[in-house]
MARDREN-205133 format. One record per atom (N, C-alpha, C, O): x, y, z; residue in three letters; atom name. Coordinates in nm, 2 decimals. Atoms other than C-alpha are relative to their C-alpha. Layout:
<torpas>
+--------+--------+--------+------+-------+
:     xx :     yy :     zz : kefi : pavex :
+--------+--------+--------+------+-------+
:      X :      Y :      Z :  ALA :    CA :
...
+--------+--------+--------+------+-------+
</torpas>
This chain:
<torpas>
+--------+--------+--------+------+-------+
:     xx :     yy :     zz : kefi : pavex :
+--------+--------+--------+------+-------+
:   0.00 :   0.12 :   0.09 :  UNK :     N :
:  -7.58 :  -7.80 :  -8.47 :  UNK :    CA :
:  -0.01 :   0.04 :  -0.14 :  UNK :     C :
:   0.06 :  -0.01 :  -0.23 :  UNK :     O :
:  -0.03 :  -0.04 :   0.14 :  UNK :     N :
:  -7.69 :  -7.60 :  -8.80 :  UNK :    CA :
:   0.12 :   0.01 :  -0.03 :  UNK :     C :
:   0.17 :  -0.05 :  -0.13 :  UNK :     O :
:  -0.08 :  -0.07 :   0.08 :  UNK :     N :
:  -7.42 :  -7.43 :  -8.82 :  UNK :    CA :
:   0.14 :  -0.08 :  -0.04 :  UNK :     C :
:   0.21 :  -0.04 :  -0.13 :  UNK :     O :
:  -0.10 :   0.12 :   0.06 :  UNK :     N :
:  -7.16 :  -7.77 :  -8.83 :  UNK :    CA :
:  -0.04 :  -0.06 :  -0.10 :  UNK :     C :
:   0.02 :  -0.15 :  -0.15 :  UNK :     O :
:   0.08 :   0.09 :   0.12 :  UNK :     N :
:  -7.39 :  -7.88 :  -9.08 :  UNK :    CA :
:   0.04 :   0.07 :  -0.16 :  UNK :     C :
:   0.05 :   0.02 :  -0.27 :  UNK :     O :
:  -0.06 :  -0.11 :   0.11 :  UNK :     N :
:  -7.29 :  -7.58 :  -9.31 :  UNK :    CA :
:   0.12 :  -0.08 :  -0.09 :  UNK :     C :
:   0.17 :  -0.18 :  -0.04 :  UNK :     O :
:  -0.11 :   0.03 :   0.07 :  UNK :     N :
:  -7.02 :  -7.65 :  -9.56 :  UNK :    CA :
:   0.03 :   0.13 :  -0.11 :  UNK :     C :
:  -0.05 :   0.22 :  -0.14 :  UNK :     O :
:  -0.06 :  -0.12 :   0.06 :  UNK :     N :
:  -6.79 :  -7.42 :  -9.79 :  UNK :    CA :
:  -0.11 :   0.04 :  -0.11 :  UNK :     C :
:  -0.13 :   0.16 :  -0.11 :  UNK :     O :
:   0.09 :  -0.01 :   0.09 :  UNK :     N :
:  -7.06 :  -7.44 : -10.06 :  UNK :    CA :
:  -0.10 :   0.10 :   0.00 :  UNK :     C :
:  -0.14 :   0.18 :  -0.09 :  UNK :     O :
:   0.09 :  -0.12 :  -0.04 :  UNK :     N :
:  -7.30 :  -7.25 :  -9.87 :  UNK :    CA :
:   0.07 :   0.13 :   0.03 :  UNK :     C :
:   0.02 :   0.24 :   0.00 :  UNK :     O :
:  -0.08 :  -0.15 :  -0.04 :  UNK :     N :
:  -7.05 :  -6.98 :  -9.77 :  UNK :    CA :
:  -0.02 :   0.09 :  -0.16 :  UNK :     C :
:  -0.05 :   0.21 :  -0.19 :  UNK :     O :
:  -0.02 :  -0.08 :   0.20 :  UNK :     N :
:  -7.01 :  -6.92 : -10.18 :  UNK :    CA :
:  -0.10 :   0.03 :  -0.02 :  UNK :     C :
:  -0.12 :   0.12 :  -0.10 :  UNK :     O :
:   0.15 :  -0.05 :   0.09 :  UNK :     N :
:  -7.39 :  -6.91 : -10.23 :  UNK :    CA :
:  -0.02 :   0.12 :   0.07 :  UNK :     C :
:  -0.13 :   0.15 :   0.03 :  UNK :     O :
:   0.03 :  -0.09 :  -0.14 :  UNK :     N :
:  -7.41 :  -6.61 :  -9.95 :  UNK :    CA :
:   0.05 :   0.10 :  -0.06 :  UNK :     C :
:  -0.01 :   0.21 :  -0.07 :  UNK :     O :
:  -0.07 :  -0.15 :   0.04 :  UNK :     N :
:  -7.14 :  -6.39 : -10.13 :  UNK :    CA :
:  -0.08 :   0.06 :  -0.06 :  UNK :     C :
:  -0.17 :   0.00 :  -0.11 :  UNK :     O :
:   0.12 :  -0.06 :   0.10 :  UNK :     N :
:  -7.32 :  -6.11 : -10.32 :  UNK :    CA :
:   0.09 :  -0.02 :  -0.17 :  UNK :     C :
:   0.03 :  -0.02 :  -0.28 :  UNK :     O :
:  -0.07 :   0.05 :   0.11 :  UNK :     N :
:  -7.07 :  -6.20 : -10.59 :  UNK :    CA :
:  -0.09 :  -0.07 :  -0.06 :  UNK :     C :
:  -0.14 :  -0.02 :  -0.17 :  UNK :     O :
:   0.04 :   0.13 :   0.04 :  UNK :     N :
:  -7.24 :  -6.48 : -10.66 :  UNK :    CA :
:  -0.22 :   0.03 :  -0.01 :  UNK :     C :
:  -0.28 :   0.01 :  -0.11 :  UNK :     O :
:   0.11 :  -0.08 :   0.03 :  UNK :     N :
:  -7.62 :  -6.32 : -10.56 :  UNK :    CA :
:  -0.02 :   0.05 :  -0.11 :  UNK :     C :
:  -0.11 :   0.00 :  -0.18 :  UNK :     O :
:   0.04 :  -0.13 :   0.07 :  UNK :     N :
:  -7.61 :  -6.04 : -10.78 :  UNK :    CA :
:   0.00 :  -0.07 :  -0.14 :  UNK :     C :
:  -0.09 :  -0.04 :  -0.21 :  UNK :     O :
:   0.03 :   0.07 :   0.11 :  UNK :     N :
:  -7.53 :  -6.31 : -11.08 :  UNK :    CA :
:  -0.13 :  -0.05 :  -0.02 :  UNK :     C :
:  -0.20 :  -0.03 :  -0.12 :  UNK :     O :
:   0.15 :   0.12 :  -0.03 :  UNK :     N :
:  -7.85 :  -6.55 : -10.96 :  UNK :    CA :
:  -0.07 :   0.11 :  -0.02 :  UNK :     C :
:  -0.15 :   0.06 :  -0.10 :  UNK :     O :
:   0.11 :  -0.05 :  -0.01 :  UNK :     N :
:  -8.06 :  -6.27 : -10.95 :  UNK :    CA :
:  -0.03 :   0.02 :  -0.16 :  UNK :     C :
:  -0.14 :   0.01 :  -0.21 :  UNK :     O :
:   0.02 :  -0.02 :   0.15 :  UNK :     N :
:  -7.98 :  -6.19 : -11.34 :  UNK :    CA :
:   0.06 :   0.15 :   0.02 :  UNK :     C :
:   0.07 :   0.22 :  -0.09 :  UNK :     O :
:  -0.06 :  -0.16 :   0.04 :  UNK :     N :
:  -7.83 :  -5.83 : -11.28 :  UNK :    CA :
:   0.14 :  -0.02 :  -0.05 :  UNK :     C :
:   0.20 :   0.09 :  -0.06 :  UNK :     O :
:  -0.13 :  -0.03 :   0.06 :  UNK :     N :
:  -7.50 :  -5.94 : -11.44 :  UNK :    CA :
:  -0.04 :  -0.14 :  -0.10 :  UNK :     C :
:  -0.12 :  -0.23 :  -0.10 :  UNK :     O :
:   0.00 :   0.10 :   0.12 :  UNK :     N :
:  -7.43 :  -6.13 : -11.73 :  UNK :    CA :
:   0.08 :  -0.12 :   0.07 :  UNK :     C :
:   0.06 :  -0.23 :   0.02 :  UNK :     O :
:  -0.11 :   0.10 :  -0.05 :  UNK :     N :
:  -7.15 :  -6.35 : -11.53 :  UNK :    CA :
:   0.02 :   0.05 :   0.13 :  UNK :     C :
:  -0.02 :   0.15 :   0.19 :  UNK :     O :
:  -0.02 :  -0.03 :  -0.16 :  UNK :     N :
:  -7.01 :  -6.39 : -11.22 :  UNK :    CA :
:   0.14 :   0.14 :   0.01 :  UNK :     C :
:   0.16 :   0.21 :   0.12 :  UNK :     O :
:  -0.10 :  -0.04 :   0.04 :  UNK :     N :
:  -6.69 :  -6.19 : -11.37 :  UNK :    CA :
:  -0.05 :   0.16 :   0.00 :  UNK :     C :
:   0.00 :   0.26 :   0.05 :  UNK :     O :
:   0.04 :  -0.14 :   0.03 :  UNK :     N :
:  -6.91 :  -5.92 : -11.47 :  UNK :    CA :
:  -0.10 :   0.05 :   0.13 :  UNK :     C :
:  -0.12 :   0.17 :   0.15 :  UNK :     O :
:   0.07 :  -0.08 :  -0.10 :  UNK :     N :
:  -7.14 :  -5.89 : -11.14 :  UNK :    CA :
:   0.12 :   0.04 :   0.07 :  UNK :     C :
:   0.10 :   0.14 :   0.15 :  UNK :     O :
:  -0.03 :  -0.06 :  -0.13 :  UNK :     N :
:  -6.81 :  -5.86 : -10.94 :  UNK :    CA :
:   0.07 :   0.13 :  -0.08 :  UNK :     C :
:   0.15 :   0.16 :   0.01 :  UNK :     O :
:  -0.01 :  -0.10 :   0.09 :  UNK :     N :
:  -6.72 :  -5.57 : -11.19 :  UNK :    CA :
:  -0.11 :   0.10 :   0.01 :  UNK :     C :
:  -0.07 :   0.22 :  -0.03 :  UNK :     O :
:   0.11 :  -0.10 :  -0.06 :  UNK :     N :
:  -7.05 :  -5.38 : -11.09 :  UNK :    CA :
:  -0.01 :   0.03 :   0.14 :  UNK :     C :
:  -0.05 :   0.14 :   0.18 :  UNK :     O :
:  -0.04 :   0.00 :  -0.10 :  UNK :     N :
:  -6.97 :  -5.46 : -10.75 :  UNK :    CA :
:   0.10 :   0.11 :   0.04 :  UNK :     C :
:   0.08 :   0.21 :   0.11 :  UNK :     O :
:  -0.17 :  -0.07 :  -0.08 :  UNK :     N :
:  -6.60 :  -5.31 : -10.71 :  UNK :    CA :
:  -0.07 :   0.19 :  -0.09 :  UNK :     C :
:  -0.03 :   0.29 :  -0.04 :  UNK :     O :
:  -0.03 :  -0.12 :   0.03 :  UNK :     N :
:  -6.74 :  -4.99 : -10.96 :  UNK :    CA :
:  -0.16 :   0.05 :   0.04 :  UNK :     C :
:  -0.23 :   0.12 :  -0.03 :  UNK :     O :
:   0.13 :  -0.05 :  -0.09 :  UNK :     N :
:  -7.05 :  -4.93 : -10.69 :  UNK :    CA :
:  -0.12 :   0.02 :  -0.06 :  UNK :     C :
:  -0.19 :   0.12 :  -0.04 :  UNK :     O :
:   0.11 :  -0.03 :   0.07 :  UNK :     N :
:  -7.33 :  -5.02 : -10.90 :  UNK :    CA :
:  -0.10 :  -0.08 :   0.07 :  UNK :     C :
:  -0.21 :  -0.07 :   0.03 :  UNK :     O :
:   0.07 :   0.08 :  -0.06 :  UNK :     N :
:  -7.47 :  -5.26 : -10.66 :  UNK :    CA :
:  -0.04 :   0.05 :   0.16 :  UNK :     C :
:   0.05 :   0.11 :   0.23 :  UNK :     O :
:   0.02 :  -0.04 :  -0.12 :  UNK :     N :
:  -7.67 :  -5.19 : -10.31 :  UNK :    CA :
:  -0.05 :  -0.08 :   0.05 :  UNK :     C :
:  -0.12 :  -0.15 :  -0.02 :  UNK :     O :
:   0.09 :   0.10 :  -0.05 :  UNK :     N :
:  -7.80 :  -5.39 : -10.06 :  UNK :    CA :
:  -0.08 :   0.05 :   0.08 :  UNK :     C :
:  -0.02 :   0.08 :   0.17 :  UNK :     O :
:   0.07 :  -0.13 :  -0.07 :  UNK :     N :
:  -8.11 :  -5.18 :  -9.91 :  UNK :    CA :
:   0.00 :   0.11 :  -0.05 :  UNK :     C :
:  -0.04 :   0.12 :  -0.17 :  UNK :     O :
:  -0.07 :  -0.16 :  -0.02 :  UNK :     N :
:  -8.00 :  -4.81 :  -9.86 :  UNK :    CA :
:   0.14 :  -0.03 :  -0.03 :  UNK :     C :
:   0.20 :   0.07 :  -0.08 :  UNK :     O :
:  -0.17 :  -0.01 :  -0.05 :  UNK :     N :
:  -7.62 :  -4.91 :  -9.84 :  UNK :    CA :
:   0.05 :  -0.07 :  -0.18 :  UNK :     C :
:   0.01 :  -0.16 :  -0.25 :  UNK :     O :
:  -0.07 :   0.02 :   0.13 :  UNK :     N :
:  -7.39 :  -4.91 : -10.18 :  UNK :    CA :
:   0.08 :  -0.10 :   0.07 :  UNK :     C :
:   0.11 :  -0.07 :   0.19 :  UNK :     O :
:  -0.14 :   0.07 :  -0.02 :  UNK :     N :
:  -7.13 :  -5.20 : -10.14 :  UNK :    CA :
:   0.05 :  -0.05 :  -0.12 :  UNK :     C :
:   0.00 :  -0.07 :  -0.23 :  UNK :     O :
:  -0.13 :   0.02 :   0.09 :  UNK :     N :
:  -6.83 :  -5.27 : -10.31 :  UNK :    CA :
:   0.11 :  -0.09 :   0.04 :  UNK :     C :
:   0.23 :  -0.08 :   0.02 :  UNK :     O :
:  -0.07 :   0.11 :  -0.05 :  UNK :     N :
:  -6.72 :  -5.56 : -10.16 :  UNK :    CA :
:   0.00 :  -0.15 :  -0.02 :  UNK :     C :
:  -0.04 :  -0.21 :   0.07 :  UNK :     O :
:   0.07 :   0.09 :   0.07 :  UNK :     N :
:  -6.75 :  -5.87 : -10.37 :  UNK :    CA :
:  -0.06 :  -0.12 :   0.07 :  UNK :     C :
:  -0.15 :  -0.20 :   0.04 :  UNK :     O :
:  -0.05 :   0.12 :  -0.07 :  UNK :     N :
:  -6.68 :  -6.11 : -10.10 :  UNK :    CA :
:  -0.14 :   0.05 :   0.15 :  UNK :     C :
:  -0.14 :  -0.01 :   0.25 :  UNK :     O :
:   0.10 :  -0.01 :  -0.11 :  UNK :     N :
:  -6.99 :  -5.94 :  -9.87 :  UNK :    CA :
:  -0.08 :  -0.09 :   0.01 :  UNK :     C :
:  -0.12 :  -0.15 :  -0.09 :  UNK :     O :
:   0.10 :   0.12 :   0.01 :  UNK :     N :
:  -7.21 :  -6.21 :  -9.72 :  UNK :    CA :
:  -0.12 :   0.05 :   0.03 :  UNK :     C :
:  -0.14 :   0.09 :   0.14 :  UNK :     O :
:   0.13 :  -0.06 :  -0.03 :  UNK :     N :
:  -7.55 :  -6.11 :  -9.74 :  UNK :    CA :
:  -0.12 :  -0.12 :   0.08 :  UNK :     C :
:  -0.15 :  -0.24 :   0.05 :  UNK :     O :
:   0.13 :   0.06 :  -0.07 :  UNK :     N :
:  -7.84 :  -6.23 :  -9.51 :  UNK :    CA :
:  -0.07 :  -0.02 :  -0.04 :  UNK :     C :
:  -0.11 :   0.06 :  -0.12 :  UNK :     O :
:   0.09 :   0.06 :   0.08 :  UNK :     N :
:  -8.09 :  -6.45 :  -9.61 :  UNK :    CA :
:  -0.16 :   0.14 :   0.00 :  UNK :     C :
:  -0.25 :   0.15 :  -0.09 :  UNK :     O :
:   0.12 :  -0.12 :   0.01 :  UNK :     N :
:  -8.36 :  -6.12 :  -9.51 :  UNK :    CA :
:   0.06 :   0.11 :  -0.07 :  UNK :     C :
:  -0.03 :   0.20 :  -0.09 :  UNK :     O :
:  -0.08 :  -0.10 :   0.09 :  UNK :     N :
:  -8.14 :  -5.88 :  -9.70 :  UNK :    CA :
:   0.03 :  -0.01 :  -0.17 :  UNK :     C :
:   0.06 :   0.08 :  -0.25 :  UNK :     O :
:  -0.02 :   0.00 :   0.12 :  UNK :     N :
:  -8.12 :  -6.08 : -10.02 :  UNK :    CA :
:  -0.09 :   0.05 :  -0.06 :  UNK :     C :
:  -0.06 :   0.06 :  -0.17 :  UNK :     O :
:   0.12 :  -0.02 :   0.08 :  UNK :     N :
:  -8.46 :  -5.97 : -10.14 :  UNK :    CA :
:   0.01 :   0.18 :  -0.03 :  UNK :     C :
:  -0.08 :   0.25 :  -0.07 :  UNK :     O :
:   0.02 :  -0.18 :  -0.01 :  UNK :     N :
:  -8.33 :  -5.58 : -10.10 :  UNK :    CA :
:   0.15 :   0.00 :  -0.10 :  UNK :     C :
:   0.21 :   0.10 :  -0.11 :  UNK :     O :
:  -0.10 :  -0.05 :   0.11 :  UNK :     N :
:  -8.04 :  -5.65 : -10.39 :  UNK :    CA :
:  -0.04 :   0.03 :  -0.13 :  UNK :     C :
:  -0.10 :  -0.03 :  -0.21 :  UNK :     O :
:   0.05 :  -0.04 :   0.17 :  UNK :     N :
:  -8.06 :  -5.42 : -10.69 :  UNK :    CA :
:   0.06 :   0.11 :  -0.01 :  UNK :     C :
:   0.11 :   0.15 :   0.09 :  UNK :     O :
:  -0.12 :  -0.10 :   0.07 :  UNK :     N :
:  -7.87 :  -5.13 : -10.88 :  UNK :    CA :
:  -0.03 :   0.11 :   0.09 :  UNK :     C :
:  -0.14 :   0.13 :   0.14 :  UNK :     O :
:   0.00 :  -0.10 :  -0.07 :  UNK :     N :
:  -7.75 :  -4.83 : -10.70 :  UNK :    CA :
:  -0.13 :   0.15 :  -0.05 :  UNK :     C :
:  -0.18 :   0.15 :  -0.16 :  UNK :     O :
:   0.09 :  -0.10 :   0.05 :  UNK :     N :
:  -8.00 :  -4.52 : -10.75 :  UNK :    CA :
:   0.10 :   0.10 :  -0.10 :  UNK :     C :
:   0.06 :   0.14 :  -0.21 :  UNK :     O :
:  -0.08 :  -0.14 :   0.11 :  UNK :     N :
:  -7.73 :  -4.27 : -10.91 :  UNK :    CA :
:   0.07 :  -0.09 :  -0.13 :  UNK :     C :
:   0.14 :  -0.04 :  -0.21 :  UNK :     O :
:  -0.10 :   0.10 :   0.09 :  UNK :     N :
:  -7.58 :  -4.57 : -11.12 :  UNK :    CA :
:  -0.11 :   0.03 :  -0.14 :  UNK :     C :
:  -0.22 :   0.07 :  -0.13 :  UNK :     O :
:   0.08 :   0.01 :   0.09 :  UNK :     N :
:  -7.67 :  -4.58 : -11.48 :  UNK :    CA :
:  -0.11 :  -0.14 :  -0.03 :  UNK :     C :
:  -0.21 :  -0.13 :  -0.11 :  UNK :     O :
:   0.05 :   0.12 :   0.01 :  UNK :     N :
:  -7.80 :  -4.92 : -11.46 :  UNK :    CA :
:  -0.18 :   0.07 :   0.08 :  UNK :     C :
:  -0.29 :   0.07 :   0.02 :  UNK :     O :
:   0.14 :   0.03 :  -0.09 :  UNK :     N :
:  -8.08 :  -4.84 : -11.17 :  UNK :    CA :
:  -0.06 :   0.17 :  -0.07 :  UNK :     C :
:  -0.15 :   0.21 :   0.01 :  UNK :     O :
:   0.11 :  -0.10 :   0.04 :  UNK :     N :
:  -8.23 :  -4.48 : -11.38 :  UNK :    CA :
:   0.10 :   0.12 :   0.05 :  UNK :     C :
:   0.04 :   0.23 :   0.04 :  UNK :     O :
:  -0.09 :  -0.09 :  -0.03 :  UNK :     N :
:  -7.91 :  -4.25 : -11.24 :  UNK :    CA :
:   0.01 :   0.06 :  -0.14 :  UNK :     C :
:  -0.06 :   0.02 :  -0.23 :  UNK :     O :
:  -0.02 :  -0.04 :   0.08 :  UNK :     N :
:  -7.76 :  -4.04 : -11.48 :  UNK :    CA :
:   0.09 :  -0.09 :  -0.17 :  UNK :     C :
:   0.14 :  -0.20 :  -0.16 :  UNK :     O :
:  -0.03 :   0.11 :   0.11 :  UNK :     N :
:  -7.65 :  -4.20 : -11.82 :  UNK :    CA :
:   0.18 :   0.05 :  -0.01 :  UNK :     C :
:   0.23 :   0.15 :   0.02 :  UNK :     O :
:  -0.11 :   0.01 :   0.03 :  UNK :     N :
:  -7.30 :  -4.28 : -11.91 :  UNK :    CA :
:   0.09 :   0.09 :  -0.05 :  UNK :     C :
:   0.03 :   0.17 :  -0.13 :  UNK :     O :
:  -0.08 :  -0.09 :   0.10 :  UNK :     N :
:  -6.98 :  -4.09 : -12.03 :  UNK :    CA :
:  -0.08 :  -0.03 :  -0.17 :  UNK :     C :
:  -0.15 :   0.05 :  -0.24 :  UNK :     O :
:   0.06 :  -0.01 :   0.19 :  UNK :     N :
:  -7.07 :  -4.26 : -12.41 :  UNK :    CA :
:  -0.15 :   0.02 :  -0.05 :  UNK :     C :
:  -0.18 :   0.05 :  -0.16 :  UNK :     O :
:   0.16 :  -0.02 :   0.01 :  UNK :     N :
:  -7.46 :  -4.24 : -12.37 :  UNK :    CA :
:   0.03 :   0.17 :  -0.01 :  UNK :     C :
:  -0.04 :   0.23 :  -0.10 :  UNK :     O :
:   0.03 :  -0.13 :  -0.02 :  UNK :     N :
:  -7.39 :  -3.86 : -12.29 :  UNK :    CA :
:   0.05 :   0.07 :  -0.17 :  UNK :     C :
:   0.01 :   0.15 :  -0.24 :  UNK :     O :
:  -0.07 :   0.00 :   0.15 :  UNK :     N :
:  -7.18 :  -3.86 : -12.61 :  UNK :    CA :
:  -0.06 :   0.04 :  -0.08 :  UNK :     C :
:  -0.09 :   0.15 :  -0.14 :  UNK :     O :
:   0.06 :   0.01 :   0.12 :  UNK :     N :
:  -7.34 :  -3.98 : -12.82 :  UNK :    CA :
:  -0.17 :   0.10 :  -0.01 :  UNK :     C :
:  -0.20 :   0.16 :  -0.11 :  UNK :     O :
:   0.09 :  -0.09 :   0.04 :  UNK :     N :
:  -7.69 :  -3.80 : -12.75 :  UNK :    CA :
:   0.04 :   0.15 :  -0.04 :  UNK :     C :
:  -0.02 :   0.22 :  -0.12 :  UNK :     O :
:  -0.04 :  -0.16 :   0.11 :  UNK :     N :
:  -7.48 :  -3.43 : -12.81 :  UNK :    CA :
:   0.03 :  -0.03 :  -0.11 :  UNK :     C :
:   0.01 :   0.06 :  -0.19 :  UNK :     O :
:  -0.02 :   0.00 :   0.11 :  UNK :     N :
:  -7.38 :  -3.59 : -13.10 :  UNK :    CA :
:  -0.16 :   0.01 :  -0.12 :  UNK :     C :
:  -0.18 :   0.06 :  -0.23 :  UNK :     O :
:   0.12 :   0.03 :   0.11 :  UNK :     N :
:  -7.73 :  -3.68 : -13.24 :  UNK :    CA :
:  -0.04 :   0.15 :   0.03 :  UNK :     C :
:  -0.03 :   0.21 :  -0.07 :  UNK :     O :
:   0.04 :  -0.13 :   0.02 :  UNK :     N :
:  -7.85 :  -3.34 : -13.13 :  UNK :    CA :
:   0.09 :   0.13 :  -0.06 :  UNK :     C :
:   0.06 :   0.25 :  -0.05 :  UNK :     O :
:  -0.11 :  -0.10 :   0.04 :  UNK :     N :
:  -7.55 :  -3.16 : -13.29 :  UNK :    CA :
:  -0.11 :  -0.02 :  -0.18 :  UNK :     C :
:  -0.18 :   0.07 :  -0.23 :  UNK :     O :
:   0.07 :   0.03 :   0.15 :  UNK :     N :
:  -7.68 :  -3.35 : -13.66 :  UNK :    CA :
:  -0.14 :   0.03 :   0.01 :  UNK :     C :
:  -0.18 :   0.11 :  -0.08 :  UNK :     O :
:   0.16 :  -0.05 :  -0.01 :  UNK :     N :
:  -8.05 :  -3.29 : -13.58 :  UNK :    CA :
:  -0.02 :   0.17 :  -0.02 :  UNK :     C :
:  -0.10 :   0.23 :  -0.08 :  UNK :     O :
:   0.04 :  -0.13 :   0.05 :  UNK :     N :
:  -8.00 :  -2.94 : -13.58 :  UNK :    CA :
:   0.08 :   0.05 :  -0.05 :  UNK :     C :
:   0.10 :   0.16 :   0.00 :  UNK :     O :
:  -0.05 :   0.00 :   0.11 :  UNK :     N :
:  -7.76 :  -2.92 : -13.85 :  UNK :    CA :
:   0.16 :   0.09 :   0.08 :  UNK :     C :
:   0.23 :   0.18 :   0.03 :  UNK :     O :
:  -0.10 :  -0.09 :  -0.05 :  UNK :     N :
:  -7.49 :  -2.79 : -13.63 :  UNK :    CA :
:   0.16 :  -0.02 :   0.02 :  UNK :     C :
:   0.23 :   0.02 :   0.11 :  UNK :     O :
:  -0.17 :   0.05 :  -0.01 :  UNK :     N :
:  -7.12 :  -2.96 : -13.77 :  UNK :    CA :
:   0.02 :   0.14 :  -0.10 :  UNK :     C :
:  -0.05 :   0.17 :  -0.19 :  UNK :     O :
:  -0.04 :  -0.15 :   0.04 :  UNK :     N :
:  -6.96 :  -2.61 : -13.86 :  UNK :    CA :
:   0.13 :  -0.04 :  -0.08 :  UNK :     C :
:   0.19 :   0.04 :  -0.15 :  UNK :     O :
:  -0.18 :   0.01 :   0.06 :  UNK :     N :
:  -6.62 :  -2.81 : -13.99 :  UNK :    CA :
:  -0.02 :   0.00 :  -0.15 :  UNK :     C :
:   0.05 :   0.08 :  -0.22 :  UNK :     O :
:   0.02 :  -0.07 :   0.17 :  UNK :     N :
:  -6.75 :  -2.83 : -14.35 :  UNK :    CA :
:   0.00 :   0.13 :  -0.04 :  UNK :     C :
:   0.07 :   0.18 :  -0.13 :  UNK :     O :
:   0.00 :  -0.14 :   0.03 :  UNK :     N :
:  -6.82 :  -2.50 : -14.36 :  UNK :    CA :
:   0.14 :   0.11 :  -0.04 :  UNK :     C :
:   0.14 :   0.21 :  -0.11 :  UNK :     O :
:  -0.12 :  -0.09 :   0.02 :  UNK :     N :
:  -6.45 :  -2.37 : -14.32 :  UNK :    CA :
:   0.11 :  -0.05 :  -0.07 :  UNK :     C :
:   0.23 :  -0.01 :  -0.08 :  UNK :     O :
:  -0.08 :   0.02 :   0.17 :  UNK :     N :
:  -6.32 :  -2.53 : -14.61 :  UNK :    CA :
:  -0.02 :   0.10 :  -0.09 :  UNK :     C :
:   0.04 :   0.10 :  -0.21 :  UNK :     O :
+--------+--------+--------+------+-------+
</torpas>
């Protein structure tokens, strides 16, 4: 009998699409399924990448950023990695291209 009681509404609150927004780990629903498809999201142990997964009501309390992702304390980004060689290049005085003028 619940489950004729259900309607589409509930189905959409279930997606992790829609989760991962409510919880606040994305700015939009646009941008959680964007962390979704580029495996920044896990439910548990398990990475998914499936925006449209329906998560279980005992499962929703285990959503949060992948461990290797830069979000959840993984390694930091192509431009993060960047930009710190760059500050440690000027910290220790180390742009050589003036020099060979």
């Amino acid at each position: 009998d619940f489950v004729l009681s259900l309607t589409p509404n509930d189905f959409l609150e279930r997606r992790l699409q829609t989760l991962v927004f409510k919880l606040g780990l994305a700015k939009s629903v646009h941008h959680s399924r964007v962390l979704i498809r580029q495996r920044h999201i896990r439910v548990g142990k398990q990475i998914v990448n499936i925006p449209s997964f329906l998560v279980r009501v005992d499962s929703q309390k285990h959503i949060d950023f992948a461990l290797n992702s830069p979000f959840g304390g993984g390694r930091p980004g192509r431009v993060k990695r960047r930009n710190l060689a760059n500050q440690a290049n000027k910290a220790g005085g180390g742009d050589d291209d003036e020099d060979d003028e």
